[in-house]
Structures are given as C-alpha cells and as structure tokens.
Backbone bond lengths (Angstrom), bond angles and torsions (degrees), N, CA, C in turn:
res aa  C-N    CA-C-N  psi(-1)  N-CA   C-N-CA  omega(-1)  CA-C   N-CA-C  phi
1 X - - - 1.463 - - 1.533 108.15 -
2 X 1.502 115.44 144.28 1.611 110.78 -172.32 1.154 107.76 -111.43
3 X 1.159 118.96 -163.18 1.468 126.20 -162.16 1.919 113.11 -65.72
4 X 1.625 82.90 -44.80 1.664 111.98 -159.36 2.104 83.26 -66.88
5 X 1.167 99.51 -68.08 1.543 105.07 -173.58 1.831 120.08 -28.94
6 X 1.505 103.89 -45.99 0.993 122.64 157.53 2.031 137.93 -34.20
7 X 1.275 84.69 -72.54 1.333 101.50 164.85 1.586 111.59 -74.98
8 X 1.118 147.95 15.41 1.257 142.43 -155.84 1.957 81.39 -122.75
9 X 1.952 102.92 -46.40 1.359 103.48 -168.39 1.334 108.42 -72.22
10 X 1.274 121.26 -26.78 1.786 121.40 -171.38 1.624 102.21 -84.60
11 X 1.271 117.16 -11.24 1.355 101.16 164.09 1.733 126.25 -99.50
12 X 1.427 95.26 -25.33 1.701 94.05 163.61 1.763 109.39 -67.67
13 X 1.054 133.91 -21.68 1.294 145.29 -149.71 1.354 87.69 -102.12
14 X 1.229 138.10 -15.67 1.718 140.20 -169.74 1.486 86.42 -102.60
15 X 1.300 126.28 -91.38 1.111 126.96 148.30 2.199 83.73 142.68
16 X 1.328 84.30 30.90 2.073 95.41 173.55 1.272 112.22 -151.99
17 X 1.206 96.12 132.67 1.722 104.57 177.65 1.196 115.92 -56.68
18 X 1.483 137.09 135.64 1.430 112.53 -167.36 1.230 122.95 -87.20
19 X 1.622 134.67 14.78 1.376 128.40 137.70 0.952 113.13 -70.06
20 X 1.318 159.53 8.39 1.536 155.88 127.55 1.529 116.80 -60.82
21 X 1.152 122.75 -51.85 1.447 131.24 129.83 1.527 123.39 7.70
22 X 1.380 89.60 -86.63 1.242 111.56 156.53 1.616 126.56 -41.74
23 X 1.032 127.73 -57.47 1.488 127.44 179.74 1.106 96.49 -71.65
24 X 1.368 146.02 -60.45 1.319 151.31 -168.74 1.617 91.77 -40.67
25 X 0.910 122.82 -46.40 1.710 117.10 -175.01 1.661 128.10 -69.97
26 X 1.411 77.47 -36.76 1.714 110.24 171.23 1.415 116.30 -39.58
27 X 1.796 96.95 -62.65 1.600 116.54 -149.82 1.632 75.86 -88.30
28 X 1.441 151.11 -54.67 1.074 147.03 -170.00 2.151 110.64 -44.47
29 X 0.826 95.78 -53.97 1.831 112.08 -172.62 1.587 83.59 -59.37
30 X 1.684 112.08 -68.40 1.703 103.23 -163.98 2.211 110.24 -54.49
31 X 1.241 98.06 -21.80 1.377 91.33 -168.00 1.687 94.37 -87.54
32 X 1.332 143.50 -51.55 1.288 130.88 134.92 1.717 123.38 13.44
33 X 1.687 109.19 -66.69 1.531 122.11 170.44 1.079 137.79 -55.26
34 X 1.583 96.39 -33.01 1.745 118.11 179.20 1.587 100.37 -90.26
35 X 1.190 108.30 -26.48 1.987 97.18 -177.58 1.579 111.33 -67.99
36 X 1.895 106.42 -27.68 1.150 99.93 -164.48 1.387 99.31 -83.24
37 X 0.970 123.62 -39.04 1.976 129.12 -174.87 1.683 102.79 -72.07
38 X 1.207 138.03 -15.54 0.967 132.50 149.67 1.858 134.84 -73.69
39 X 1.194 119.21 -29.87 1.127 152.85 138.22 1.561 112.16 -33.34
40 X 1.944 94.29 -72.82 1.523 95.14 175.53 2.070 106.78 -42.41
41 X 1.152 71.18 -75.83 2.042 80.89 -173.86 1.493 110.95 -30.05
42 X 1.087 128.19 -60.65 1.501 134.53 178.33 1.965 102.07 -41.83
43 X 1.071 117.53 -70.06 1.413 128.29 172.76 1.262 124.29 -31.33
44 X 1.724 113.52 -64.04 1.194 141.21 162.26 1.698 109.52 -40.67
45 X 1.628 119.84 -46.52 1.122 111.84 -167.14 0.895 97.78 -82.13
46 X 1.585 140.06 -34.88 1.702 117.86 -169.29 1.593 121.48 -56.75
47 X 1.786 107.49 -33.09 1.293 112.87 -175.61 1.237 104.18 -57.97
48 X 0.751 141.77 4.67 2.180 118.45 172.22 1.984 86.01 105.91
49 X 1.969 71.10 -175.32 1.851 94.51 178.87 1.623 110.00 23.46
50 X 1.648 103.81 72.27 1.405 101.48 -175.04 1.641 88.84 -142.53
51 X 1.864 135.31 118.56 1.356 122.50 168.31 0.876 117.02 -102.53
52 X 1.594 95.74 148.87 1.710 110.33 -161.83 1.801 68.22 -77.07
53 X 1.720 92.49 167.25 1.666 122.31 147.41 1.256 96.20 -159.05
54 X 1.612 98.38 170.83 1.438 131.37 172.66 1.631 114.79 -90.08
55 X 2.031 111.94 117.16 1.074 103.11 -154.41 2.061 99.53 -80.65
56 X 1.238 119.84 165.66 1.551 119.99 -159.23 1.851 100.01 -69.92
57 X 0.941 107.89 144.20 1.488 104.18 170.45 1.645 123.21 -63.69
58 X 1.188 110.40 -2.40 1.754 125.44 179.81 1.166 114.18 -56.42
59 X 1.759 107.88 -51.96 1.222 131.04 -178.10 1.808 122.64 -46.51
60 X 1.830 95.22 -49.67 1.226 80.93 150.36 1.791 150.51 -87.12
61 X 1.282 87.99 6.81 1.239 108.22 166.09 1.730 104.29 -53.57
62 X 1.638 104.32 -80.18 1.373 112.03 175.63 1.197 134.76 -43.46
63 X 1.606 131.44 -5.22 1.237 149.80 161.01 1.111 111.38 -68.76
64 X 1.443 114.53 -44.79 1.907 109.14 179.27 1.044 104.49 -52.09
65 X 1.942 113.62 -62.95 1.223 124.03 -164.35 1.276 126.70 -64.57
66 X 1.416 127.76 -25.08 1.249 115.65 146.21 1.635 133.81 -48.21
67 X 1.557 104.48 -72.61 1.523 96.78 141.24 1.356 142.82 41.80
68 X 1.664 90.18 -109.73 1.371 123.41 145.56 1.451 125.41 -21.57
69 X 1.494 104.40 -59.90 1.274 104.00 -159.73 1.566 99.15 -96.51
70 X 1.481 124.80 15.73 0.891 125.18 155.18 1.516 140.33 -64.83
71 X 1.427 93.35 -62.27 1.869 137.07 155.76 2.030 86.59 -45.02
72 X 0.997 125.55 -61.41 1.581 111.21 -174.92 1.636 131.59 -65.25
73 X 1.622 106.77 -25.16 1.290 126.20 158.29 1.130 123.11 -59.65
74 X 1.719 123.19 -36.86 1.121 140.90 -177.23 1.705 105.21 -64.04
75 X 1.340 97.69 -49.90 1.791 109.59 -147.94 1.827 86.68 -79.68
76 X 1.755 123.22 -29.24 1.374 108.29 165.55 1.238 113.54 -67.40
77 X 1.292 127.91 -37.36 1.558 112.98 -179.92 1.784 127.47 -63.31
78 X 1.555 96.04 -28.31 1.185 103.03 173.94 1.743 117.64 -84.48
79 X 1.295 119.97 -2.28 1.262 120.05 152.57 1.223 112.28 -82.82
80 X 1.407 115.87 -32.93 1.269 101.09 -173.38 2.055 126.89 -54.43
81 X 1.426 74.04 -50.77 1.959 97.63 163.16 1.399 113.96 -39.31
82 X 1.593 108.90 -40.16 1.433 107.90 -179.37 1.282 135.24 -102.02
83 X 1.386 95.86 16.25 1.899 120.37 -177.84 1.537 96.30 66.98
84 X 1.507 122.13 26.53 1.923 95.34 170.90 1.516 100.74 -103.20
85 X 1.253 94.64 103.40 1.228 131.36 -165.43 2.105 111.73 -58.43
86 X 2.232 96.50 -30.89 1.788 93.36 -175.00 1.164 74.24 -84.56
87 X 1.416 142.75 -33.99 1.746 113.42 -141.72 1.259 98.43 -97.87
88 X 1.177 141.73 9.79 1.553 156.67 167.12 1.599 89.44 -68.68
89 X 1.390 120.23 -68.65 1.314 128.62 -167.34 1.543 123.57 -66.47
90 X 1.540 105.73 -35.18 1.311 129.11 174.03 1.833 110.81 -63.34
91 X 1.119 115.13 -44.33 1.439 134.20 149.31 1.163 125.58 -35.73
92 X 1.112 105.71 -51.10 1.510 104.69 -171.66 1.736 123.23 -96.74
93 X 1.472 100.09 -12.28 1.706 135.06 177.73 1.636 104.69 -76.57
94 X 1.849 94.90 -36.47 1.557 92.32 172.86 1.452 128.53 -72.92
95 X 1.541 100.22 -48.80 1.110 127.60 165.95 1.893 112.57 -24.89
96 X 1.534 111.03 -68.00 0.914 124.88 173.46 1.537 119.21 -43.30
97 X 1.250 122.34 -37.31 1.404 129.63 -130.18 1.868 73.71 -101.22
98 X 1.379 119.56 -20.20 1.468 110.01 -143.94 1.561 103.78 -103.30
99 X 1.698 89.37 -24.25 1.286 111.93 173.70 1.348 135.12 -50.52
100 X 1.827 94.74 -45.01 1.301 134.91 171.82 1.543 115.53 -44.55
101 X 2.036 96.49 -68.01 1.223 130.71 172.38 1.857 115.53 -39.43
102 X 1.345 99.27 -50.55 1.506 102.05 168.99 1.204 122.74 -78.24
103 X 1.700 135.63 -21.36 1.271 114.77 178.16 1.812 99.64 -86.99
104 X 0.911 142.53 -11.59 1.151 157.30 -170.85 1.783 99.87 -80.01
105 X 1.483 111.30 -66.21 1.620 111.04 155.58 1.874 113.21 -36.41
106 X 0.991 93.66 -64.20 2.014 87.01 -175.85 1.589 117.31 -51.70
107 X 1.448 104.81 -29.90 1.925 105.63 -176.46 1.653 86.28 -86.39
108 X 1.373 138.68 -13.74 1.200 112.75 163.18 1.260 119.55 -74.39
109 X 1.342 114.50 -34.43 1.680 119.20 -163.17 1.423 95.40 -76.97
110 X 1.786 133.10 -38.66 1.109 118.81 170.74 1.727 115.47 -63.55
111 X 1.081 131.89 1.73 1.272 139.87 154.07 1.821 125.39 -58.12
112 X 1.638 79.42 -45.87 1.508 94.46 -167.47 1.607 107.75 -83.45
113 X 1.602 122.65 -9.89 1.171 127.89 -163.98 1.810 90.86 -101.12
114 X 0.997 114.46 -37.76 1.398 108.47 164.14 1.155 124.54 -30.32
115 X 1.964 105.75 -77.68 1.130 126.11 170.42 1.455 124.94 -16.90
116 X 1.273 92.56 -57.70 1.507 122.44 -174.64 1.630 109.35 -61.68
117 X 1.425 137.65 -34.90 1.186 161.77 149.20 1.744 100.50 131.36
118 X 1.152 117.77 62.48 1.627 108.25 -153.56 1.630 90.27 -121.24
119 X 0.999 144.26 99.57 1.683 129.43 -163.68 1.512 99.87 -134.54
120 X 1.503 98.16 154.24 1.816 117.59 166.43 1.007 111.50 -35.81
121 X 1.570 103.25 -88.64 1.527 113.79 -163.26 1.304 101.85 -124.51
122 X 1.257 118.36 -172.60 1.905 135.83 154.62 1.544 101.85 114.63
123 X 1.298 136.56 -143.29 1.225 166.02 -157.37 1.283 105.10 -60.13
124 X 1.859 78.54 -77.02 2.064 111.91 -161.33 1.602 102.15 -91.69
125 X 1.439 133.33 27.06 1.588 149.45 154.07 1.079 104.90 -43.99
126 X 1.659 124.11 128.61 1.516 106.00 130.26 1.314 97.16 -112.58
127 X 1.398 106.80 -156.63 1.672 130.69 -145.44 2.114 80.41 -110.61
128 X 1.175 123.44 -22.80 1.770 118.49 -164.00 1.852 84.08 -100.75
129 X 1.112 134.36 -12.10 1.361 130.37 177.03 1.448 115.57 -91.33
130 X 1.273 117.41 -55.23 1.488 116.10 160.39 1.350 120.96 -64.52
131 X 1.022 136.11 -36.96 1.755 115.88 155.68 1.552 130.34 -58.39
132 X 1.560 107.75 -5.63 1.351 103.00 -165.38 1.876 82.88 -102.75
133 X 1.164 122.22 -15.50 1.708 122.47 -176.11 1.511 94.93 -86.13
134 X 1.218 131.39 -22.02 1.527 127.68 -167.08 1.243 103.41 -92.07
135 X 1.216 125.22 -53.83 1.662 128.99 164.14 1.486 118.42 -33.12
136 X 1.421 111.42 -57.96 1.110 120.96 -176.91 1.361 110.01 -76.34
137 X 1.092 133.44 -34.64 2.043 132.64 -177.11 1.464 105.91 -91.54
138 X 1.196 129.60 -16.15 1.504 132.26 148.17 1.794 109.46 -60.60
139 X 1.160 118.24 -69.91 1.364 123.47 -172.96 1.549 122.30 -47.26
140 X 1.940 96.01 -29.60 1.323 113.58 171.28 1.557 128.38 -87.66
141 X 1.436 92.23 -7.08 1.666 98.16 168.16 1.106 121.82 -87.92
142 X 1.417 116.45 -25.04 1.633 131.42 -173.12 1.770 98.11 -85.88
143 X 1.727 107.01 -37.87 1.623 99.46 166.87 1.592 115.48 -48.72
144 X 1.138 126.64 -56.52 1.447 150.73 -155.88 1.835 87.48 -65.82
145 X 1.467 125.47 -40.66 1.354 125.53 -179.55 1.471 100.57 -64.56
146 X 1.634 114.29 -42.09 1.241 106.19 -163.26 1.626 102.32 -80.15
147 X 0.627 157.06 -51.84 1.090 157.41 152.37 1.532 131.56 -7.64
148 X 1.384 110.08 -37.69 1.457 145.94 -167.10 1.919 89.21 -81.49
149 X 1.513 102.05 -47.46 1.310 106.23 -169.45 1.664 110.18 -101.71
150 X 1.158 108.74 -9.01 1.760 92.49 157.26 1.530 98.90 -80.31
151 X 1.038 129.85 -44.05 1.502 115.11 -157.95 1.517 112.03 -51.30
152 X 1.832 106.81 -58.55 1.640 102.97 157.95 1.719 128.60 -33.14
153 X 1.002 101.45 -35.91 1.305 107.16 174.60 1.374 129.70 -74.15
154 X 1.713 99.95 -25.26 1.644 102.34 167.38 1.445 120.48 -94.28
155 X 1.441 111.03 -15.82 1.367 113.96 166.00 1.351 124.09 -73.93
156 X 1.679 117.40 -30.38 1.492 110.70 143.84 1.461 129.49 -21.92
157 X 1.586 78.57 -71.68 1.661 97.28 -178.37 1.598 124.51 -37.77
158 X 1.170 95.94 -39.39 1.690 102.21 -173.81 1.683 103.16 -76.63
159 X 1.294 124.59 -39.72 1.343 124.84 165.44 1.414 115.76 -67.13
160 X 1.325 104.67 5.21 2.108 97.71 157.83 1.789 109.32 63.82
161 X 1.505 98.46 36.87 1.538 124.28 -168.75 1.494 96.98 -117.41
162 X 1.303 122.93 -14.20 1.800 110.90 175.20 1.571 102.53 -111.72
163 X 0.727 104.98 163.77 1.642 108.09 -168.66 1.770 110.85 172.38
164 X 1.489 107.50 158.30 1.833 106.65 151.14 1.472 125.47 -27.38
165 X 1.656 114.58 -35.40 1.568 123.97 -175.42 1.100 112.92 -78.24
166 X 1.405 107.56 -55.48 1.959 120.44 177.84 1.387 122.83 -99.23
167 X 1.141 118.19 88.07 1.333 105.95 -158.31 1.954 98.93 -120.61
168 X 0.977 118.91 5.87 1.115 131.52 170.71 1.601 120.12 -48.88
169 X 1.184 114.16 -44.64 1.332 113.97 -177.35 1.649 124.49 -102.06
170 X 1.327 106.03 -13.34 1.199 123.34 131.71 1.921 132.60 -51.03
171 X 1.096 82.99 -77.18 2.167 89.95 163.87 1.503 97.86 -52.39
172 X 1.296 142.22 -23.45 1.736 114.28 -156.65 2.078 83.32 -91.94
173 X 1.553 94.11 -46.67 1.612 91.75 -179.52 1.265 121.19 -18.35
174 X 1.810 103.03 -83.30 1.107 129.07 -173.11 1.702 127.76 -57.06
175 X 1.243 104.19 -11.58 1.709 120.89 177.08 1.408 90.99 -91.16
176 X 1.564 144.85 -55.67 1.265 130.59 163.48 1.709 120.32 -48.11
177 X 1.042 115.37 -64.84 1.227 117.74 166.38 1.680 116.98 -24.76
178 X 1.037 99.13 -76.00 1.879 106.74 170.75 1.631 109.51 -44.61
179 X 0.918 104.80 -53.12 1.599 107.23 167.32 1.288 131.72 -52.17
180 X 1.454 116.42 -30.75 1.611 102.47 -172.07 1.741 74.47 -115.14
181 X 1.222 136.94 27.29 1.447 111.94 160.65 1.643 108.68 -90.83
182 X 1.754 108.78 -38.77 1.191 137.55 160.10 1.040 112.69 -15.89
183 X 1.882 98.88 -76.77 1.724 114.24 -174.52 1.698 116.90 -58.16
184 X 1.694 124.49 -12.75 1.057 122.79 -169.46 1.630 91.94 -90.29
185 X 0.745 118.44 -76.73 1.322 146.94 155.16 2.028 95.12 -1.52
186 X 1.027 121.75 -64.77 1.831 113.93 156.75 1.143 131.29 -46.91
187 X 1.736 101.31 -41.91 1.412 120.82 179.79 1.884 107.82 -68.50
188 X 0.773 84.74 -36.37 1.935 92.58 -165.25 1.893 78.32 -60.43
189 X 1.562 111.21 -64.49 1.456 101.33 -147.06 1.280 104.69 -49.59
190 X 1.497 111.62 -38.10 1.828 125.52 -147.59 1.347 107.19 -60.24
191 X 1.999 92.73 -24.43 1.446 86.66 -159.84 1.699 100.86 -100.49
192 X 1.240 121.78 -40.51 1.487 118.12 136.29 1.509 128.34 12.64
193 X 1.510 92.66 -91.73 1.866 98.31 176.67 1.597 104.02 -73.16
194 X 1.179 150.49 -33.24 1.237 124.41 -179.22 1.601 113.51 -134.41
195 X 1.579 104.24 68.77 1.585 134.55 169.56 1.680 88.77 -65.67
C-alpha cells in the first residue's frame, strides 16, 4: 500500500475533508475564547465596583440582522444544492450586504454606549464597560473573517465553481456563518441577563 492509498484511507476513515476539519477546530478554539471572556465577566462582576447599565436598543437591532443574514446564507446554500446558480450568488450578495449592515450597527451601538457614559478605558472606565467592548470587537473581528470568506465564496460562485458538485466551500461558509450568528446571538443574551 502507498503513500497516496494511505491518506485516501485516513480520510474516508475521518469521514471530513480536512478543511472542515479545519473549521471544526476553528469554531471550537473561538467558542473556547468566548467561555473564557464570559467567565471572565461573570467573576469580575461578583468582585464589587462593577456598573450596572442599560444595554442600547441597537443591539437588538443587530440581532435581526444577523439573523437575517443567516436565513440568506442558508437559501445560497440551498441553491447551491440545486445548481441555481443567480440565487446561489444573490444569497451570498445578501449575506454580505447584511454583514456589512451589522458591523456598521455595532460602531453604532458603540456610539450609543458612549452616550450612555459606558467606555473602554480612561478615567470614567469601569471593568462591566470594557468587557462589554471586548465581547463585542472580538465577535466583530471574527465577523470581518466571516465575511472575508463569504466573499471568496461568491467570487467562486461567479466562476461557476459552486454548484451540487462542489459544495464544500459553500457548506464550510455557511457552518461559520451559522456560527458566529449563534455566537452573537449568546452574546446578546449573556449580556442581556447580566448587564
């Protein structure tokens, strides 16, 4: 048996391509990150000198719209399955657009937390304001990844590279996608019940 034969068996024997593999590890480490910064916060708040506030109503704004652009990731993958090849693209254009829409919502809501007197760092800081900016500019960096990787994915698309046949890079999208809508979607509550 040769090399090639080999590796052909350890991947049927996995029974995942190992860029799926790969994400599977991905989304595991980032959910790992969020337990600990959630954790942190929980910990942090019992010690004292911690202010409550009221989180901005924007936020739930940005929950739909993620959401949304969940339900739109979906409906490209499920064209994709079905060879409709514009609404594959149309999907994923939305996707994008919503993506956009939500990190654009968060630099508002960090607007609104200002307002509110709720800040990072400096003077007028507390310790319940800078975790609620770290949660959120972490979540928004991993958005900005996702994003990075639908777009590859729609530029596939337009080269008539996603389809019923290849659907791999499509499925890896949309399993991230679902995931960091997920992870917001925890985040919103977490931060919700213990503002």
């Amino acid at each position: 048996m040769n090399t090639s034969e080999l590796l052909v068996e350890k991947e049927e024997g996995l029974g995942l391509h190992p860029k799926r593999l790969v994400l599977i590890l991905l989304i595991f480490s980032i959910i790992m990150m969020f337990a600990a910064f959630t954790s942190g916060y929980i910990v942090r708040r019992d010690e004292g000198n911690w202010r409550e506030f009221d989180l901005p109503v924007s936020l739930l704004f940005n929950t739909i719209v993620i959401a949304l652009s969940s339900a739109a990731i979906q409906w490209a993958f499920y064209s994709a399955k079905h060879n409709e090849v514009k609404r594959t693209q149309l999907g994923l254009l939305i996707t994008l657009g919503l993506g956009i829409v939500f990190l654009f919502g968060q630099v508002h809501s960090w607007g609104d937390l200002v307002d509110g007197r709720t800040f990072f760092g400096g003077a007028d800081a507390n310790p319940s304001g800078s975790f609620v900016y770290v949660l959120m500019g972490v979540h928004a960096f991993h958005l900005i990844t996702g994003l990075i990787f639908v777009a590859v994915v729609l530029k596939r698309s337009l080269s008539y590279q996603v389809h019923s046949r290849a659907m791999l890079s499509i499925g890896n999208a949309t399993i991230y996608w679902h995931f960091l809508g997920g992870l917001w979607l925890y985040l919103y509550l977490f931060l919700l019940l213990n503002h």
